[in-house]
C-alpha positions as CSV (number, residue, x, y, z in Angstrom):
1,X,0.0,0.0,0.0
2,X,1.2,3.6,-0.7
3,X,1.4,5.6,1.8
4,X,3.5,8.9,0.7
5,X,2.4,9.5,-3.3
6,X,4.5,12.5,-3.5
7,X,7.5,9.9,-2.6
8,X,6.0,7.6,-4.8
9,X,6.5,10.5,-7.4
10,X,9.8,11.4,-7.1
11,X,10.7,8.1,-6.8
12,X,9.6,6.9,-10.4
13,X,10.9,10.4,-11.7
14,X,14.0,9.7,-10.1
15,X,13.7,6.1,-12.1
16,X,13.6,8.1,-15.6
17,X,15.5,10.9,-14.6
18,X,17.8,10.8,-12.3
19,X,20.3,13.6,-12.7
20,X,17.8,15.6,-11.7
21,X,16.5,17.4,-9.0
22,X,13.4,17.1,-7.0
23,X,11.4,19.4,-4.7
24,X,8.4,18.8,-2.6
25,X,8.4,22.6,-2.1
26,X,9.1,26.3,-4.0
27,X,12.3,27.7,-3.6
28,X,12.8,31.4,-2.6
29,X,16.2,31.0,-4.8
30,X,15.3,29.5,-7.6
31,X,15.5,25.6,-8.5
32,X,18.7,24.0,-9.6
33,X,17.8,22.6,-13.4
34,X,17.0,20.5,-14.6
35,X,14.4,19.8,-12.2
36,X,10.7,19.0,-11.0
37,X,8.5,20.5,-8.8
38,X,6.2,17.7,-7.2
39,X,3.8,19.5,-5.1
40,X,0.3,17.8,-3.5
41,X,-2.5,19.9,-4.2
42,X,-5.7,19.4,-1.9
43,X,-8.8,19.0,-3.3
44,X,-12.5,18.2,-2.2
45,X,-15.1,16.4,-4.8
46,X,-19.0,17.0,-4.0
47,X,-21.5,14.3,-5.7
48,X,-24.1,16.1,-7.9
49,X,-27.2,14.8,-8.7
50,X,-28.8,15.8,-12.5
């Protein structure tokens, strides 16, 4: 079971890229390239009924 999907992320980007680098967060100076930005975003779904 996964527990941390932003690890889970990184960790397959890391599989395809792995001269990279990786954040979880921004940087106030800048990100070293090449390099992704893997950030969880929260969301919320409502049902609707039609």
């Amino acid at each position: 079971m996964i527990v941390d999907i932003t690890g889970e992320i990184i960790n397959k980007l890391y599989k395809i890229a792995p001269n990279s680098n990786f954040y979880r967060d921004n940087v106030k100076g800048g990100f070293k390239q090449p390099a992704f930005l893997v950030n969880l975003v929260s969301m919320s779904l409502q049902k609707q009924f039609f």
